[in-house]
Structure formats: structure tokens, C-alpha cells
C-alpha positions in Angstrom: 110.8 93.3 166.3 110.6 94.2 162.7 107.4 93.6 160.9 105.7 92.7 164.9 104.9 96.3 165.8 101.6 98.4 164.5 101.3 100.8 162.6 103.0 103.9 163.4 101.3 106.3 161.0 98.1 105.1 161.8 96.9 104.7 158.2 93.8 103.3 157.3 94.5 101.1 154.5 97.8 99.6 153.5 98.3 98.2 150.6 95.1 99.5 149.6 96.1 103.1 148.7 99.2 105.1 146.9 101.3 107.5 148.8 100.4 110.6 146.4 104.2 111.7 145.8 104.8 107.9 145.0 106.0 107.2 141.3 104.8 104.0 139.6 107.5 101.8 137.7 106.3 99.8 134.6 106.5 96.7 136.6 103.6 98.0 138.7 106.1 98.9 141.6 104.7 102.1 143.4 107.5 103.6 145.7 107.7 106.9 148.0 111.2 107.1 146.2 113.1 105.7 149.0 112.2 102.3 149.2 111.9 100.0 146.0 111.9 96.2 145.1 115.5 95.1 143.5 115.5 92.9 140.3 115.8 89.4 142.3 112.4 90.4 143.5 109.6 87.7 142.2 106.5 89.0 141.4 104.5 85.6 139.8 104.0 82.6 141.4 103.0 79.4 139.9 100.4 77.1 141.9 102.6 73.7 142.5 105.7 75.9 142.8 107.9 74.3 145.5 109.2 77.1 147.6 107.5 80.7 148.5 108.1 84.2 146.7 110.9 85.5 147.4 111.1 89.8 147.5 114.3 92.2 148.0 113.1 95.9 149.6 115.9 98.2 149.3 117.2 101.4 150.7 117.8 103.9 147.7 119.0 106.7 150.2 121.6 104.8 152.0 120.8 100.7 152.1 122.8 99.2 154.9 122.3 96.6 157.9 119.7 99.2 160.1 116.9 99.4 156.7 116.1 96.3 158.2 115.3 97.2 161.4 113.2 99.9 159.7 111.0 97.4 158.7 107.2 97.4 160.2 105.1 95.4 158.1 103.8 93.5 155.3 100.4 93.2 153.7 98.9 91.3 150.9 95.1 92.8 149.7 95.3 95.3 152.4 95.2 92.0 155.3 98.6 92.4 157.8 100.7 89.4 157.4 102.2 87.7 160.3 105.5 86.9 160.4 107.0 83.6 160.6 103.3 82.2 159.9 102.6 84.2 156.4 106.3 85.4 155.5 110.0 85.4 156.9 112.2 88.4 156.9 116.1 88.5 156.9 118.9 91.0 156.7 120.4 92.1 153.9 118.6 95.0 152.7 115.3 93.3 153.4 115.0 89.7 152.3 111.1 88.7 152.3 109.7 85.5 151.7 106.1 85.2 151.4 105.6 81.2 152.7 104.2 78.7 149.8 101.3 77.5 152.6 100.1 81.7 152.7 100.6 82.1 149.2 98.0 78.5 148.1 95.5 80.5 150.1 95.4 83.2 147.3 93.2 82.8 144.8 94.7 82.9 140.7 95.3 86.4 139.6 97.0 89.5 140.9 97.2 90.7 144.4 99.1 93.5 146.4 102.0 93.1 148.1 102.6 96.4 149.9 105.6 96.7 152.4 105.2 99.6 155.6 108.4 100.5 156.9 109.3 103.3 160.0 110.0 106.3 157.2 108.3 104.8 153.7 106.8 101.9 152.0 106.9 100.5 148.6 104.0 98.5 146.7 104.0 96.0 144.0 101.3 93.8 142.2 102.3 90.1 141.9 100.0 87.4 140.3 99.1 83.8 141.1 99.0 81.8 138.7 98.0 77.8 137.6 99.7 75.4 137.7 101.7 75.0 134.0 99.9 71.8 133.7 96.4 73.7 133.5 95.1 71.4 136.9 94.5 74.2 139.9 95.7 71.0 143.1 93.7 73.8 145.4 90.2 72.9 143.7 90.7 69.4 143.4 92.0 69.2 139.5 94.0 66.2 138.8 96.7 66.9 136.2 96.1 66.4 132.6 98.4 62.5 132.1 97.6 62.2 128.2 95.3 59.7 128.7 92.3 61.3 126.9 94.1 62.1 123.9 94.0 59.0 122.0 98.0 58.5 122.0 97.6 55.1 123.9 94.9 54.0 120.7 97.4 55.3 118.0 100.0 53.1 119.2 98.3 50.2 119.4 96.6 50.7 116.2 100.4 51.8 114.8 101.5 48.1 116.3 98.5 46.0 114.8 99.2 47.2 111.5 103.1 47.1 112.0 102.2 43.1 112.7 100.2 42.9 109.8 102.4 44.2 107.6 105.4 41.9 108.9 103.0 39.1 108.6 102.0 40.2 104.9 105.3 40.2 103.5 106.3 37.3 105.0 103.4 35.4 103.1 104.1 37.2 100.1 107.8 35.7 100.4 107.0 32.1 100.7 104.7 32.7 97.9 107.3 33.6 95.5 109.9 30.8 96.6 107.1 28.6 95.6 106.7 30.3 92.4 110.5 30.3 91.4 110.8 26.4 92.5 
């Protein structure tokens, strides 16, 4: 069962340390030049997102339907996910969604994502982000409505004086009739 099984090479600390023949990519990728995340790979996720992070790992040596089955585990922060609670993981090359429920648990800011397979891994940093709204829904913020900005108080205000002027040249109207009779 891909992603069920332990650890094979017995390391210590996944996600938590570089394989040193690994290269980094500018996107903070770190590979063991077999393995790598594709360009439909997410790496930010926004709090109030509706969905989970979705992540591509592909075979660079030969991707086909078995680099799935090659596929022993994930980790975030160095913790082993479980699958189907934490993350689903489909065919084609290897399709990895980390759930929206796991990913609230995370705190703002960047994590590891780090991804063990039988014969490599390959690493990336992703980030957690608030909401766009600046209200975090995890610690209770409601989000900003525009109420405290003084809109509601401008319009009024803009209304009332809209009256007032209606109401002043209507005055000054009857006054001049009077004055022309």
C-alpha cells in the first residue's frame, strides 16, 4: 500500500534533513535528481481556501503508472502523514492532496513537505497563509465587514446634506416666483 508501509531506509528524520547529492531549485524544491514536483504543484495555501493542496511528484528517469507504487510516504515538519486522514494519493505520476482539515491544523508560515519514495524523495517548503481578508477563522477572528470605517456615517451624512440642499433650492425657487410676481 503506497504511503502505508515504514520506512525502508530506516532514516532518522524525514523531512527534516537534505539528501547531500540533492540539488535545490529556486522554488525551495530539494530533489535527489530523480524525483521532483511538476509546475501544477501548489506550494501556498490560503486559510479559508475551500479544497486542500494539491502536489504532482514525478519520475524524471522514466515516469509511468509503477512511480506510484514506488511511493512510501509523506511528511509535513518531519511528523508521517497518514493517508486518507492527512492526504490522498492517486495515479498519475503521483497525485497528492494534502486534506484542507490537516492543513487548518498548521500554523501561518512555511512548513516542509517532504515525500519518501522506495528509491528517492523530493522536498519542498510550502507556506500557510491568512486568510486575504486579514481574519485567521482558526483563532477566532471575525472578518473585517467595513463597519469600523466610517462608510455607513459618510453616507448618511452625504444624504442629510443631499436633502438639505434639495430643500434649499426649492425655497430659494418659491422665493424668486414671489419676487418676479
Amino acid at each position: 500500500d503506497p504511503g502505508g508501509s515504514t520506512n525502508p531506509g530506516g532514516s532518522t528524520n524525514p523531512g527534516g534533513s537534505t539528501n547531500p547529492g540533492g540539488s535545490t531549485n529556486p522554488g525551495g524544491s530539494t530533489e535527489n535528481n530523480r524525483y521532483k514536483f511538476t509546475l501544477d504543484s501548489v506550494f501556498t495555501w490560503k486559510r479559508q481556501t475551500n479544497g486542500g493542496m494539491p502536489v504532482v511528484v514525478k519520475d524524471t528517469v522514466g515516469d509511468d503508472s509503477t512511480t506510484y507504487d514506488k511511493l512510501v510516504a509523506v511528511y509535513v515538519d518531519g511528523a508521517r502523514l497518514t493517508r486518507n486522514v492527512h492526504y490522498t494519493a492517486t495515479r498519475g505520476s503521483i497525485n497528492i492532496t494534502l486534506h484542507q482539515d490537516y492543513l487548518k491544523t498548521l500554523s501561518v508560515g512555511t512548513h516542509t513537505l517532504y515525500v519518501e519514495l522506495t528509491d528517492g524523495y523530493v522536498q519542498n517548503i510550502f507556506t500557510i497563509t491568512a486568510s486575504s481578508n486579514g481574519s485567521d477563522p482558526e483563532k477566532g477572528d471575525s472578518p473585517k465587514t467595513g463597519e469600523e470605517d466610517g462608510s455607513l456615517i459618510f453616507y448618511v451624512w452625504l444624504v442629510i446634506v443631499s436633502f438639505g440642499g434639495v430643500g434649499s433650492l426649492l425655497v430659494l425657487k418659491k422665493k424668486m416666483k414671489r419676487a418676479y410676481r
